[in-house]
PDB file with one MODEL, atoms N, CA, C and O in Angstrom:
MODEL        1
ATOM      1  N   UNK A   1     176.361 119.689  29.988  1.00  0.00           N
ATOM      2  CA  UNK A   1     175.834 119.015  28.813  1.00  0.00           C
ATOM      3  C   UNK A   1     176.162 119.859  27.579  1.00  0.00           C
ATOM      4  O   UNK A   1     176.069 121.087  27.581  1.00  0.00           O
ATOM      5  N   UNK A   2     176.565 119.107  26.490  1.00  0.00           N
ATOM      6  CA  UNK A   2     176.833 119.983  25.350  1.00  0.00           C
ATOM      7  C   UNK A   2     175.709 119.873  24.373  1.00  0.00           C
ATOM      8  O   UNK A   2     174.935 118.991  24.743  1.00  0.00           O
ATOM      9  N   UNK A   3     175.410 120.333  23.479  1.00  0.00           N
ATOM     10  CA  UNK A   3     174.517 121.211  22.486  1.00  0.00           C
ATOM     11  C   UNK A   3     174.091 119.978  22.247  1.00  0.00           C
ATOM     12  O   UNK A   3     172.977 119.834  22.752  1.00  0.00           O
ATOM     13  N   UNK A   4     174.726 118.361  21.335  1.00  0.00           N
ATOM     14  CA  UNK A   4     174.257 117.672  21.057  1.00  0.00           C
ATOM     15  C   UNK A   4     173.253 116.529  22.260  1.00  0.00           C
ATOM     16  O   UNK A   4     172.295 115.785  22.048  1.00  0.00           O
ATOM     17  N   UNK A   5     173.909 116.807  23.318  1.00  0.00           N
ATOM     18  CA  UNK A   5     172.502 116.561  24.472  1.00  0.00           C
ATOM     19  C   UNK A   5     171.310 117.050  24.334  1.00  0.00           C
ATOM     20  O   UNK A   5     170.321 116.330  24.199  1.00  0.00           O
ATOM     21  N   UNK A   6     171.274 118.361  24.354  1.00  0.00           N
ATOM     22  CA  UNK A   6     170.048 119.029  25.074  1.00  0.00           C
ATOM     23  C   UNK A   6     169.093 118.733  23.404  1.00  0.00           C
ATOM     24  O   UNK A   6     167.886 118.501  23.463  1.00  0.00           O
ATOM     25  N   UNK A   7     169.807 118.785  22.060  1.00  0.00           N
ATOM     26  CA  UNK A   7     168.814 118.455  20.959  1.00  0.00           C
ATOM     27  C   UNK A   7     168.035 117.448  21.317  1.00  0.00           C
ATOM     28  O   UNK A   7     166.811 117.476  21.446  1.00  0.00           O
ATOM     29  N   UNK A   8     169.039 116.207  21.540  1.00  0.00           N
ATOM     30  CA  UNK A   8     168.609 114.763  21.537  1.00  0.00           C
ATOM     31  C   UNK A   8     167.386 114.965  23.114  1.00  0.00           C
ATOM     32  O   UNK A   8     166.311 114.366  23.106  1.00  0.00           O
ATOM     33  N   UNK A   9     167.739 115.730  24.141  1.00  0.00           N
ATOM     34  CA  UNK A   9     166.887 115.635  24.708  1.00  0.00           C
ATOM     35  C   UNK A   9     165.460 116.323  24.699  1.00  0.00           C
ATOM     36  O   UNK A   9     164.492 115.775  25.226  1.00  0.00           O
ATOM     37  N   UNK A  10     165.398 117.337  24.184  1.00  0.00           N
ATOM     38  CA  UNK A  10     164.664 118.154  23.516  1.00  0.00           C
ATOM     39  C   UNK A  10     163.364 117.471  22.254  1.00  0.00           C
ATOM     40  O   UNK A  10     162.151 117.625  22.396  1.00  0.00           O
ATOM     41  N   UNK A  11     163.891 116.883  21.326  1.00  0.00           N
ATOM     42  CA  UNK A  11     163.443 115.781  20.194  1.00  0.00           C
ATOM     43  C   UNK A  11     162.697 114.663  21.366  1.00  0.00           C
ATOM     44  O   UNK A  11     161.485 114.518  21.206  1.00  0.00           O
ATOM     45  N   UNK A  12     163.298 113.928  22.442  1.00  0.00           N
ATOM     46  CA  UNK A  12     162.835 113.230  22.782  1.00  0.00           C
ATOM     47  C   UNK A  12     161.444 113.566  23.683  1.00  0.00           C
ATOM     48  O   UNK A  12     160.456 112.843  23.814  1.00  0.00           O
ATOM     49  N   UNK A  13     161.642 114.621  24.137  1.00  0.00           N
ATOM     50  CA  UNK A  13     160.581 115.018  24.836  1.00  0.00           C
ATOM     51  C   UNK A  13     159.219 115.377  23.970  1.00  0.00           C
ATOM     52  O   UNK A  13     158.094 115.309  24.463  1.00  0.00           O
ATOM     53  N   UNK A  14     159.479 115.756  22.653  1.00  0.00           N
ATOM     54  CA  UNK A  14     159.173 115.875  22.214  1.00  0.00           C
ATOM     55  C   UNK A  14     158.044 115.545  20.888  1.00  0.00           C
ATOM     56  O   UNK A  14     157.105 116.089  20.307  1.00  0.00           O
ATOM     57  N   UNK A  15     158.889 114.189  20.859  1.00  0.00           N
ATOM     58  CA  UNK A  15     157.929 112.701  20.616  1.00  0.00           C
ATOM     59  C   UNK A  15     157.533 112.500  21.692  1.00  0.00           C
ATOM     60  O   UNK A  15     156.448 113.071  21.571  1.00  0.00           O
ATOM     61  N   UNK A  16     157.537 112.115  22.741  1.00  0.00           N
ATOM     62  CA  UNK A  16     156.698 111.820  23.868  1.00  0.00           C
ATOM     63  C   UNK A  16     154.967 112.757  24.003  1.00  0.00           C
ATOM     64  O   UNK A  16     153.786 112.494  24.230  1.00  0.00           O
ATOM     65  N   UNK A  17     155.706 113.747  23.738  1.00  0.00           N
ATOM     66  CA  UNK A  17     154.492 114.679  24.101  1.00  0.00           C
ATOM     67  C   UNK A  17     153.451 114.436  22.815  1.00  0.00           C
ATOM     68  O   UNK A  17     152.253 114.482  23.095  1.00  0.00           O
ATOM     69  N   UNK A  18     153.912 114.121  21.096  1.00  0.00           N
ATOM     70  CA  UNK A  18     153.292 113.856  20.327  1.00  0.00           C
ATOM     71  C   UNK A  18     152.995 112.605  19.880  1.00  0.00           C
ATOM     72  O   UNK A  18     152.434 112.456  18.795  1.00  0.00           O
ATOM     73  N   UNK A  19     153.366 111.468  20.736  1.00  0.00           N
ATOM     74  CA  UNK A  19     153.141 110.211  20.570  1.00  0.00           C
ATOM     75  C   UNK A  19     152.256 109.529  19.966  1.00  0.00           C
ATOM     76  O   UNK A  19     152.211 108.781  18.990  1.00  0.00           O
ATOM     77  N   UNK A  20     151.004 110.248  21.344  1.00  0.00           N
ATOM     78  CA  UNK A  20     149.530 109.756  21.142  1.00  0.00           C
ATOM     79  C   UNK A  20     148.616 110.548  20.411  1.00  0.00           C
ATOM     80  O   UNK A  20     147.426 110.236  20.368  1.00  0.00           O
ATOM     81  N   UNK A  21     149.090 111.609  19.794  1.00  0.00           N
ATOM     82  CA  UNK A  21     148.112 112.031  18.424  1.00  0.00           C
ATOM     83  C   UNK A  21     148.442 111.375  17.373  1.00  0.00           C
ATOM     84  O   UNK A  21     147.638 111.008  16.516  1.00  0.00           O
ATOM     85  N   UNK A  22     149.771 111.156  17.352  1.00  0.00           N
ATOM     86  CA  UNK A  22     150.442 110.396  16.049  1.00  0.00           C
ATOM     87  C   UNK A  22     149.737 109.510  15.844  1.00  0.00           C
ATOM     88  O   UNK A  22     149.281 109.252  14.730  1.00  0.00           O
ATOM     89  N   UNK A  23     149.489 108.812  16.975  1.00  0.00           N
ATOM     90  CA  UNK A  23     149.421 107.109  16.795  1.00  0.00           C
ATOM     91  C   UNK A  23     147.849 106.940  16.596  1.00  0.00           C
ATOM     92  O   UNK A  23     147.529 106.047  15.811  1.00  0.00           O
ATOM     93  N   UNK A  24     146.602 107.821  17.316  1.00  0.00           N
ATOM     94  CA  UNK A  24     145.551 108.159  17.291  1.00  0.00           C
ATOM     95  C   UNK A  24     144.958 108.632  15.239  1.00  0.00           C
ATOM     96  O   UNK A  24     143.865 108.525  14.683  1.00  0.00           O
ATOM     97  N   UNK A  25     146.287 109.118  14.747  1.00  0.00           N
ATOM     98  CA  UNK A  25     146.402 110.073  13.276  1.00  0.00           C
ATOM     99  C   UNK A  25     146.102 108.826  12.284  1.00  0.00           C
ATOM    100  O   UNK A  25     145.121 108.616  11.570  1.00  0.00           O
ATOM    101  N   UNK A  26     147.541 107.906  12.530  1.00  0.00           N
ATOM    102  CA  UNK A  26     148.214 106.929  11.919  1.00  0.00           C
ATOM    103  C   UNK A  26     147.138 105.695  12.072  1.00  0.00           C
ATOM    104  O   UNK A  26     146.659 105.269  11.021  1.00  0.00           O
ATOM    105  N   UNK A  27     146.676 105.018  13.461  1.00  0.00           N
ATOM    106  CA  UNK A  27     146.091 104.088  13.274  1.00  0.00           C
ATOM    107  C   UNK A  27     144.501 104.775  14.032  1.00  0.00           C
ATOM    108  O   UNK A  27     144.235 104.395  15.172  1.00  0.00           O
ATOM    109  N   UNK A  28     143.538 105.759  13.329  1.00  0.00           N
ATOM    110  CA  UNK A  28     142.297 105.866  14.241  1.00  0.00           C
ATOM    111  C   UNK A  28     141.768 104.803  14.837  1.00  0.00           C
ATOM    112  O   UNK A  28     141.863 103.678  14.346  1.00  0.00           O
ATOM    113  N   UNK A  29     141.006 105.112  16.230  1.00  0.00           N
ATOM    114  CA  UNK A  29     139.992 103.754  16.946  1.00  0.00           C
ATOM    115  C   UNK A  29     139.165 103.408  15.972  1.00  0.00           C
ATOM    116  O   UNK A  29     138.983 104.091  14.964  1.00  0.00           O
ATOM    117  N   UNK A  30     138.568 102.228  16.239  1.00  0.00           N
ATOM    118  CA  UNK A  30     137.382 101.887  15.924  1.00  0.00           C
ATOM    119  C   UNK A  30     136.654 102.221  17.015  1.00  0.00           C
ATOM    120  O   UNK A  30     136.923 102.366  18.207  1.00  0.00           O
ATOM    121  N   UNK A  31     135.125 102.362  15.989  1.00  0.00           N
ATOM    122  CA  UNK A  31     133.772 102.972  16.493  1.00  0.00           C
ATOM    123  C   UNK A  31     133.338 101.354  16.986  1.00  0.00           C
ATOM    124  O   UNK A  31     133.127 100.444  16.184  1.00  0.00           O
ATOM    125  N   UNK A  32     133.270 101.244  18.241  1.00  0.00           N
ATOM    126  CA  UNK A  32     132.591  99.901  18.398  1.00  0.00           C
ATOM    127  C   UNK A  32     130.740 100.568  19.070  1.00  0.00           C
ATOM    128  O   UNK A  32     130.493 101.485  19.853  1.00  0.00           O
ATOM    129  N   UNK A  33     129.824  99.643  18.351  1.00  0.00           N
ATOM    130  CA  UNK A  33     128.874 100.285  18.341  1.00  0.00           C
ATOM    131  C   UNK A  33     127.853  99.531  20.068  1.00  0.00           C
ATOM    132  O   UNK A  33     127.962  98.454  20.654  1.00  0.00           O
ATOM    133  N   UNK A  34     127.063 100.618  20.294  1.00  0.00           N
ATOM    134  CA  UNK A  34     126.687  99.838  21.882  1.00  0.00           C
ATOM    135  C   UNK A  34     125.457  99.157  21.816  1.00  0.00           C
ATOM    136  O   UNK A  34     124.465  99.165  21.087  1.00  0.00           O
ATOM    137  N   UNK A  35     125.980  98.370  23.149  1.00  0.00           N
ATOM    138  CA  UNK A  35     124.742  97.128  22.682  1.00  0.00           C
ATOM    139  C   UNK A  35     124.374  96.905  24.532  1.00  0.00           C
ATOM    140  O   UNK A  35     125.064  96.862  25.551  1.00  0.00           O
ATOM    141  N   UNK A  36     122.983  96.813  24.230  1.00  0.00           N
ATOM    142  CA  UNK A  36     121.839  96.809  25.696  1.00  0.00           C
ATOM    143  C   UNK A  36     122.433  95.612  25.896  1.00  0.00           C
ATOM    144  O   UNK A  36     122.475  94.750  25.018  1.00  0.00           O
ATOM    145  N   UNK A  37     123.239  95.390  27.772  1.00  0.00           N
ATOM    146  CA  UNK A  37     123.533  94.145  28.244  1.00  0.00           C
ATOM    147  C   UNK A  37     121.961  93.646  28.603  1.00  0.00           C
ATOM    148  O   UNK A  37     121.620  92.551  28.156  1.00  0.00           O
ATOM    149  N   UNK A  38     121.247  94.225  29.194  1.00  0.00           N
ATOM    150  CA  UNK A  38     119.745  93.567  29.698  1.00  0.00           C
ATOM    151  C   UNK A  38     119.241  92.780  28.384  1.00  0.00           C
ATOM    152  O   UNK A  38     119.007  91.576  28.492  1.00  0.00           O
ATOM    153  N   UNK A  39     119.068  93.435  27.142  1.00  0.00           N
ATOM    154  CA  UNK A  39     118.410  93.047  25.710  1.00  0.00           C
ATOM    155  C   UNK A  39     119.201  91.547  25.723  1.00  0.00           C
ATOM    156  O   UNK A  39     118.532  90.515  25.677  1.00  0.00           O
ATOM    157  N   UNK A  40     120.497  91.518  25.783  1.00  0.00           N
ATOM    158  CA  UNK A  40     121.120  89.907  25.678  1.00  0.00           C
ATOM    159  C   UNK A  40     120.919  89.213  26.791  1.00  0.00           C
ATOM    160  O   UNK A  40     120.680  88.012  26.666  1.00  0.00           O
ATOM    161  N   UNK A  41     120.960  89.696  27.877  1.00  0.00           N
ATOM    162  CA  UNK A  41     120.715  88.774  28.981  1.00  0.00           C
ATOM    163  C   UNK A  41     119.645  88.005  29.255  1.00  0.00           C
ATOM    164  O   UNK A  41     118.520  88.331  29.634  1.00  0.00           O
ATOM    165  N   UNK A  42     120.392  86.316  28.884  1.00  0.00           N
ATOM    166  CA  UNK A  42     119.407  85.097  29.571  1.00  0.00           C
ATOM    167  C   UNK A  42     120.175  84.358  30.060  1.00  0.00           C
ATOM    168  O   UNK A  42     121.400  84.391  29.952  1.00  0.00           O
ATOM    169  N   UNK A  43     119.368  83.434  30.793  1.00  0.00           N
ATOM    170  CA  UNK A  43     120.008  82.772  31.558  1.00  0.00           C
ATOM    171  C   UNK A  43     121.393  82.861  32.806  1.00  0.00           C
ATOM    172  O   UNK A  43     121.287  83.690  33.710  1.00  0.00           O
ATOM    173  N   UNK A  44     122.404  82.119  32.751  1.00  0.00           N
ATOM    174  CA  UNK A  44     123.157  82.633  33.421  1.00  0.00           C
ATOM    175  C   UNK A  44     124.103  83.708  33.417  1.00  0.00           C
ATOM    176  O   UNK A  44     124.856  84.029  34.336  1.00  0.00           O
ATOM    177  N   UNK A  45     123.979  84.265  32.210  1.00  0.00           N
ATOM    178  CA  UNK A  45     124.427  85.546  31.960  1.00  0.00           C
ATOM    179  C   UNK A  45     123.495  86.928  32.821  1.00  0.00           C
ATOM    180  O   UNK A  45     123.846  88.068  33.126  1.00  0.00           O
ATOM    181  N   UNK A  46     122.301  86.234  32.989  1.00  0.00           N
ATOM    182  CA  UNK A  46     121.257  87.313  33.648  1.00  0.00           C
ATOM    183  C   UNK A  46     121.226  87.060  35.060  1.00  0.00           C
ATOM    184  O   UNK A  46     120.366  87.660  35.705  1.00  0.00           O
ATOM    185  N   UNK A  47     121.993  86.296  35.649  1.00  0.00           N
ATOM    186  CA  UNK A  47     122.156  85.747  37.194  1.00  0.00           C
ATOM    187  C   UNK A  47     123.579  86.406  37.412  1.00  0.00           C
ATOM    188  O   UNK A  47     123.857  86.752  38.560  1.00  0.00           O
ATOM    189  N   UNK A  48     124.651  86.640  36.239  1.00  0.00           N
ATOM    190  CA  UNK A  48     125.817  87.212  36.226  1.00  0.00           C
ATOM    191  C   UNK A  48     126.030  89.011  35.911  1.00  0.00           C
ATOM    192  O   UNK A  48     127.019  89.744  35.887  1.00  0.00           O
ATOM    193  N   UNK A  49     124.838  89.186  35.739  1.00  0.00           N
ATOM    194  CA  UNK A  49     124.729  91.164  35.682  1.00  0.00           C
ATOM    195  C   UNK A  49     123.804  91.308  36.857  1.00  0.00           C
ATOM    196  O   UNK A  49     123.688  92.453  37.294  1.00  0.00           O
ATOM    197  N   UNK A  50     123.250  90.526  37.337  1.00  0.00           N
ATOM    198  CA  UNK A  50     122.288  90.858  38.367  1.00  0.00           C
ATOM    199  C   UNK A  50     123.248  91.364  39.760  1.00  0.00           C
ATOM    200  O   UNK A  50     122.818  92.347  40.364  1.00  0.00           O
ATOM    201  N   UNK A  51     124.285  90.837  40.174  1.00  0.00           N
ATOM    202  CA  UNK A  51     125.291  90.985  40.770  1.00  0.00           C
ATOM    203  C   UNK A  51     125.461  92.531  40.849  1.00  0.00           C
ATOM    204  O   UNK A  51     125.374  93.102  41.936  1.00  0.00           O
ATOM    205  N   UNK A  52     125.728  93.274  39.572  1.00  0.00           N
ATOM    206  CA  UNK A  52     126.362  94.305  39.378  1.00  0.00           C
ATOM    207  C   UNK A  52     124.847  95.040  39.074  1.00  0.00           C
ATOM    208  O   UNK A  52     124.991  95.861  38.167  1.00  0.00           O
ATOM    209  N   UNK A  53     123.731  94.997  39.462  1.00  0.00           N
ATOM    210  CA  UNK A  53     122.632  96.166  38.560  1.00  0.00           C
ATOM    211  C   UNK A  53     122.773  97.545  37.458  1.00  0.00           C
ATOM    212  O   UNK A  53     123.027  98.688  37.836  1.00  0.00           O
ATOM    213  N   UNK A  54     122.648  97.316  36.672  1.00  0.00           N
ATOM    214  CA  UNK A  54     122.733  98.837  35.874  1.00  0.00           C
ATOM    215  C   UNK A  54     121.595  99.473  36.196  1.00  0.00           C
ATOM    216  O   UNK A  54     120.514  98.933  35.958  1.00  0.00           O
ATOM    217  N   UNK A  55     121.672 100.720  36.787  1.00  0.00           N
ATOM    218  CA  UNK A  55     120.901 101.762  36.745  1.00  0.00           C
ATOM    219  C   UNK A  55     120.620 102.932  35.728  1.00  0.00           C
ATOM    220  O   UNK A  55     121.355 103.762  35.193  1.00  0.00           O
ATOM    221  N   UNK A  56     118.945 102.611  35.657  1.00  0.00           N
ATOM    222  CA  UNK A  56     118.395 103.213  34.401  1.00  0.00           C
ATOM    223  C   UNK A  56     118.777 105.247  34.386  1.00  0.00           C
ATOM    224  O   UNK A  56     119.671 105.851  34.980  1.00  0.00           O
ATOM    225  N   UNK A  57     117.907 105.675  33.657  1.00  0.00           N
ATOM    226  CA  UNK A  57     118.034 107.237  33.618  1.00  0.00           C
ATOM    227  C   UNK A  57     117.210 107.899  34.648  1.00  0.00           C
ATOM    228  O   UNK A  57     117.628 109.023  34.923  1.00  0.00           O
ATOM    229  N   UNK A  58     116.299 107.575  35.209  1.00  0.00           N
ATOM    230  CA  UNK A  58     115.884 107.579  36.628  1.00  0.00           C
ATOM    231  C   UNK A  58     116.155 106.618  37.637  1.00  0.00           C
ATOM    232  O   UNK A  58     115.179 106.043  38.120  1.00  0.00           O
ATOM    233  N   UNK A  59     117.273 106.336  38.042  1.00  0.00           N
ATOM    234  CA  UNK A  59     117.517 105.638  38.913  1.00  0.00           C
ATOM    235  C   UNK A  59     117.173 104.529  40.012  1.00  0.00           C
ATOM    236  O   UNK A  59     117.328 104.239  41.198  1.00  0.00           O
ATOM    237  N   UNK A  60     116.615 104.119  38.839  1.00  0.00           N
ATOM    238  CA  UNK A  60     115.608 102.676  38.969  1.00  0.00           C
ATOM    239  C   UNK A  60     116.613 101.199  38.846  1.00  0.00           C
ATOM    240  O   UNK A  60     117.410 101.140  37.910  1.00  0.00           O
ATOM    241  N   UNK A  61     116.548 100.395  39.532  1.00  0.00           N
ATOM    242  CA  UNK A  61     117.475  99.515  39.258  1.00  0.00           C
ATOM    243  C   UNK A  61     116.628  98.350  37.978  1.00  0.00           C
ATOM    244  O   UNK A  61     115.749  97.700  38.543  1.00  0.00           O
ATOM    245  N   UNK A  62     116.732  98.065  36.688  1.00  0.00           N
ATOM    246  CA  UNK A  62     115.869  97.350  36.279  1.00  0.00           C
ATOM    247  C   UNK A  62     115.799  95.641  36.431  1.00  0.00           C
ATOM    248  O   UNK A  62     115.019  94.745  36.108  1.00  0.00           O
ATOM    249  N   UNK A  63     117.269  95.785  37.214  1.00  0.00           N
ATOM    250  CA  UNK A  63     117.067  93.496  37.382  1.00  0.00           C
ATOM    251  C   UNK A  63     117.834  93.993  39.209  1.00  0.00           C
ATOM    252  O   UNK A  63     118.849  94.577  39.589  1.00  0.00           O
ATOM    253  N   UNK A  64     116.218  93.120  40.107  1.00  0.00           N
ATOM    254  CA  UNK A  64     117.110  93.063  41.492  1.00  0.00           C
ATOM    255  C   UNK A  64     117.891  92.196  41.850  1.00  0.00           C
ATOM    256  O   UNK A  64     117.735  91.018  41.529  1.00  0.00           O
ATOM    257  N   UNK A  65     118.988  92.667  42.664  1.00  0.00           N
ATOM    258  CA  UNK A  65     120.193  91.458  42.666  1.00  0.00           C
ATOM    259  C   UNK A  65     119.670  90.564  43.673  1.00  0.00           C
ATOM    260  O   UNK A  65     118.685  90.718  44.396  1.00  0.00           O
ATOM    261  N   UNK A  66     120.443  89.659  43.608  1.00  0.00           N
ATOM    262  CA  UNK A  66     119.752  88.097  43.795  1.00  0.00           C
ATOM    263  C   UNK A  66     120.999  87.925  45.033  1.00  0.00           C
ATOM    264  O   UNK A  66     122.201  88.021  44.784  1.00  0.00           O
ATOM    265  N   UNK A  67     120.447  87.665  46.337  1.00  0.00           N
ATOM    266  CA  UNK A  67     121.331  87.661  47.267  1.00  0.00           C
ATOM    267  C   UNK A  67     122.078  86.559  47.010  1.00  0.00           C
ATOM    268  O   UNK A  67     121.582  85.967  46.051  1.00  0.00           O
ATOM    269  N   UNK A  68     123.447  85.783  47.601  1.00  0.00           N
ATOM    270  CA  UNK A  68     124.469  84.878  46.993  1.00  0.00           C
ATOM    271  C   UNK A  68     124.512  84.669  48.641  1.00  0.00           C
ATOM    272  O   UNK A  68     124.797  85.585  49.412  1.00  0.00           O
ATOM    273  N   UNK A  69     124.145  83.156  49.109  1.00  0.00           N
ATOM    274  CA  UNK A  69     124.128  82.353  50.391  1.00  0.00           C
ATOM    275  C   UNK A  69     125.241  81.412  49.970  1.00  0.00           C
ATOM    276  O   UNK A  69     125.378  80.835  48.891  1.00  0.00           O
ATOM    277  N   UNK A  70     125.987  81.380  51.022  1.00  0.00           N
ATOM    278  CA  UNK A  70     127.405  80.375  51.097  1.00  0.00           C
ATOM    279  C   UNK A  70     126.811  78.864  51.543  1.00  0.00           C
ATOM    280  O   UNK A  70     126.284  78.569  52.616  1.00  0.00           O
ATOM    281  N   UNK A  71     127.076  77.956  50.314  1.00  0.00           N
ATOM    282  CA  UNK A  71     126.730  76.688  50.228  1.00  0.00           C
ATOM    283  C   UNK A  71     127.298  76.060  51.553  1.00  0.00           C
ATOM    284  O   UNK A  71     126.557  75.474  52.342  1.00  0.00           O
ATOM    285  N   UNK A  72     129.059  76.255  51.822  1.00  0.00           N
ATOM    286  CA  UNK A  72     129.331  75.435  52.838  1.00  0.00           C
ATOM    287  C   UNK A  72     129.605  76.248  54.122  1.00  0.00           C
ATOM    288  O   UNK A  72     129.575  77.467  53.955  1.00  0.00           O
ATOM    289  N   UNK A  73     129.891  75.770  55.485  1.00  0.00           N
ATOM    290  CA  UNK A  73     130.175  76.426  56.353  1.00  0.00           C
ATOM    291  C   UNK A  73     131.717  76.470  56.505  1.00  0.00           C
ATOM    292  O   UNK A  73     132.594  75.761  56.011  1.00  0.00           O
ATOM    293  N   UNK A  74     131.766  77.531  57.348  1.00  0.00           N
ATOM    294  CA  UNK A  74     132.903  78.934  57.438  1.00  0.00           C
ATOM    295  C   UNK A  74     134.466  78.040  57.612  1.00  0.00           C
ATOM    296  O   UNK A  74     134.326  77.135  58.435  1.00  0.00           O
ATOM    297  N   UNK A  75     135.362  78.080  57.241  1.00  0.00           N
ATOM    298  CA  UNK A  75     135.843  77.336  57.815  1.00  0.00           C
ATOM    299  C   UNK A  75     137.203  77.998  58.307  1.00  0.00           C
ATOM    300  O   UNK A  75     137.372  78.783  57.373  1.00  0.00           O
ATOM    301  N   UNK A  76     138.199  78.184  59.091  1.00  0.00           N
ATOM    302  CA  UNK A  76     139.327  78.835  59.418  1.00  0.00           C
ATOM    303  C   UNK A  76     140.773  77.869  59.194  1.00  0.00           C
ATOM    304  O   UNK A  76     141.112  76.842  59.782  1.00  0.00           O
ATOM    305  N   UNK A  77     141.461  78.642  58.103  1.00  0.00           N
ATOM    306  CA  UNK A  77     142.806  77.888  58.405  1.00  0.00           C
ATOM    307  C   UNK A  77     143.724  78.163  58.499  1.00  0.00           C
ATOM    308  O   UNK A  77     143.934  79.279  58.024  1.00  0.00           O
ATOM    309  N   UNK A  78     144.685  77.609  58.993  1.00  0.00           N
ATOM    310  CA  UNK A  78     146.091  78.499  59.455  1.00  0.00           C
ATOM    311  C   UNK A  78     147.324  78.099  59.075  1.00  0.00           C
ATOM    312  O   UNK A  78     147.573  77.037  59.646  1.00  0.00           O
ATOM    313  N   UNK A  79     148.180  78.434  58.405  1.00  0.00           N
ATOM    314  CA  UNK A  79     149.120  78.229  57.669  1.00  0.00           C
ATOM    315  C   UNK A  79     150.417  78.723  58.214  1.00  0.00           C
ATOM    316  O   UNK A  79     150.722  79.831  58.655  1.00  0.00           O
ATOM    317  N   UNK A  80     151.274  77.350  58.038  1.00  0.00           N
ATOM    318  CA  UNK A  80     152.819  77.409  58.851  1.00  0.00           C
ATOM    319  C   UNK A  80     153.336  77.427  58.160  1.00  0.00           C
ATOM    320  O   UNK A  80     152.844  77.446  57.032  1.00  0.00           O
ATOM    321  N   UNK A  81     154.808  77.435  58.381  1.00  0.00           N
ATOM    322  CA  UNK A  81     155.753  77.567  58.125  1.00  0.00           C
ATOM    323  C   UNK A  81     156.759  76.490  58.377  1.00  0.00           C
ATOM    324  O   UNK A  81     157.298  76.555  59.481  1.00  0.00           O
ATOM    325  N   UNK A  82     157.213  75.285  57.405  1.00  0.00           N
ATOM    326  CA  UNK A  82     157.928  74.526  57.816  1.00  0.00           C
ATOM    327  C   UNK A  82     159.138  73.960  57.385  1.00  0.00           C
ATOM    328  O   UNK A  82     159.710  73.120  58.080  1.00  0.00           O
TER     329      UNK A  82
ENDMDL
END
């Protein structure tokens, strides 16, 4: 490799490695501010976190999940090839 390689490869590595401060510099995150899922939860939104429980700071679950029974029966099928 001659001299004008190893620059170009050198530079490139080089942005790579400074990419994500740049871009972090150039465009900062937004602060998105936090919000209690329990405080919003009604209705079927509160049948849809119940699934997943968040656990408090003592490890209390504060909504118990709601067991989910299969409406129809089981059914098996088998798929060819034709």
């Amino acid at each position: 490799m001659d001299r004008k390689s190893i620059i170009i490869l050198v530079v490139s590595f080089a942005l790579l490695v400074l990419w994500f401060p740049l871009i972090n510099k150039i465009y900062p995150p937004k602060i998105v501010p936090r919000t209690n899922v329990q405080a919003h939860a009604t209705g079927s939104l509160a049948q849809a976190t119940s699934a997943f429980p968040v656990r408090t700071t003592d490890g209390t679950s504060p909504i118990p999940p709601v067991p989910v029974t299969p409406s129809a029966p089981e059914q098996i099928l088998v798929l060819t090839k034709a």
